[in-house]
C-alpha positions as CSV (number, residue, x, y, z in Angstrom):
1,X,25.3,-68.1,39.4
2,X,27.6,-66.3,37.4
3,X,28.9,-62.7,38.6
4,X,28.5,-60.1,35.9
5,X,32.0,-58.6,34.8
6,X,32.9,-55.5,33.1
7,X,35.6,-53.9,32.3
8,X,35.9,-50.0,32.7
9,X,36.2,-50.0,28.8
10,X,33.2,-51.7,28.2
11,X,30.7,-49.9,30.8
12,X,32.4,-46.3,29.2
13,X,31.3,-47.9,26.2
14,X,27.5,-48.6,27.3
15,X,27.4,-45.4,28.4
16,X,28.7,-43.9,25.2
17,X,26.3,-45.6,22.9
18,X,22.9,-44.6,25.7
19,X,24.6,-40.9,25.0
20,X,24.2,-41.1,21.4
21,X,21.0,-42.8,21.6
22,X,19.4,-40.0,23.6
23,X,21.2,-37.6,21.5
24,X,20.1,-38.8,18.1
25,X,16.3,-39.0,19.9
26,X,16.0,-35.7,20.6
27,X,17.5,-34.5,17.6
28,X,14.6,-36.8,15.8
29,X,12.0,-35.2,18.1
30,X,13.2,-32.1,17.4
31,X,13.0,-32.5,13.9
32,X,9.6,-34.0,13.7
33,X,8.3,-31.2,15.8
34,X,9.6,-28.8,13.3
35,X,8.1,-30.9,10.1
36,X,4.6,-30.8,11.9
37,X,4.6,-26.6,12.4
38,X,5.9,-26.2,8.8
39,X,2.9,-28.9,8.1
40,X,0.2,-26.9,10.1
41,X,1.5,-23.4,8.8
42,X,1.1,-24.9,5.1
43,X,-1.9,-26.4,5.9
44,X,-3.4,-22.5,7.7
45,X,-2.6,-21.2,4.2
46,X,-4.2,-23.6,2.1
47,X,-7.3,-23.5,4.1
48,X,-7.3,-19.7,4.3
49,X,-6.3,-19.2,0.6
50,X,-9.3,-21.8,0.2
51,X,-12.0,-19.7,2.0
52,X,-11.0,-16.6,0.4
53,X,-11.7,-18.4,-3.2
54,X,-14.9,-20.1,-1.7
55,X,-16.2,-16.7,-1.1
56,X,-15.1,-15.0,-3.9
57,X,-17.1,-17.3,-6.2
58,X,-20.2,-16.6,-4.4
59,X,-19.3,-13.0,-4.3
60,X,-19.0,-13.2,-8.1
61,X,-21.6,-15.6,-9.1
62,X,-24.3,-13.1,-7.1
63,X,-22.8,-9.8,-9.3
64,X,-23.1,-12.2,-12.1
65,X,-27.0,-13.5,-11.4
66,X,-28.6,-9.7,-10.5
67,X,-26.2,-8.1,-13.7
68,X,-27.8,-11.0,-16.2
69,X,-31.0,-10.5,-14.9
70,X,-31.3,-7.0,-15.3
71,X,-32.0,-6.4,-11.5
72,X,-33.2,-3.3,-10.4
73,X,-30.8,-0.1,-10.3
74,X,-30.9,-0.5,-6.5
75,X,-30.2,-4.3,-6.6
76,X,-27.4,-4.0,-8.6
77,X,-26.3,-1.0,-6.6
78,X,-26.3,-3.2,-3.3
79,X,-24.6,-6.5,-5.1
80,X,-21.9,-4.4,-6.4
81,X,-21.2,-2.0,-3.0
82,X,-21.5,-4.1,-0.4
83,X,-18.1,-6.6,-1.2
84,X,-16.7,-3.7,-2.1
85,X,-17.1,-1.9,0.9
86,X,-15.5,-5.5,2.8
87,X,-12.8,-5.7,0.3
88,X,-11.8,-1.9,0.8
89,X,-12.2,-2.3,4.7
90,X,-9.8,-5.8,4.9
91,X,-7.6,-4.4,2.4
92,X,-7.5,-1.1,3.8
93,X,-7.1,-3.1,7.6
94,X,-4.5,-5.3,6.2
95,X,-2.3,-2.4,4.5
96,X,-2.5,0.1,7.6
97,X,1.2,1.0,9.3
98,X,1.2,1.2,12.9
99,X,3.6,1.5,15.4
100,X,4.3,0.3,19.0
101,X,5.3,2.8,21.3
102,X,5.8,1.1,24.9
103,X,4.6,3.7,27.6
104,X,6.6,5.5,29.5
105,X,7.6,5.1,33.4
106,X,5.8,7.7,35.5
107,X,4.9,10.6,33.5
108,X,8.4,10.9,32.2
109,X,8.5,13.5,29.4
110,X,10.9,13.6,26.2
């Protein structure tokens, strides 16, 4: 049987290329982890700009029904009020400032 020989070059050399093979893994992992959050963040918006539309059209398609119809004053009261009142409440929800104030330690005052 033949003994395995190496020079000190050659094993610093092994050990150099396993460095930049672990390297240039993680930095491929790395990547592909960031590509899949960008993918699932696009994908959030897309399905949520989706819904919103979905129910928009139904929203609009009711008004549209009960106003061609000539539905009763309190019909067309309701189908008319009612998104409003969940539009004014998200909108009004969604364009509310608050502020955190963390708590203070033990009573102190300002």
């Amino acid at each position: 049987m033949n003994a395995l020989t190496l020079t000190p070059t050659q094993i610093m050399a092994a050990v150099g290329a396993l460095l930049v093979l672990v390297l240039v893994w993680r930095t491929a992992s790395r990547r592909a982890k960031a590509a899949a959050s960008a993918a699932r963040t696009g994908a959030r918006f897309a399905s949520l700009a989706g819904r919103v539309l979905f129910n928009a059209a139904l929203i609009v398609v009711a008004q549209w029904i009960v106003i061609t119809q000539r539905g009763s004053g309190w019909l067309l009261v309701a189908v008319l009020a009612v998104p409003a009142l969940f539009a004014s409440y998200t909108l009004t929800k969604a364009l509310t400032v608050t502020t955190y104030e963390p708590r203070r330690r033990g009573g102190e005052r300002r």
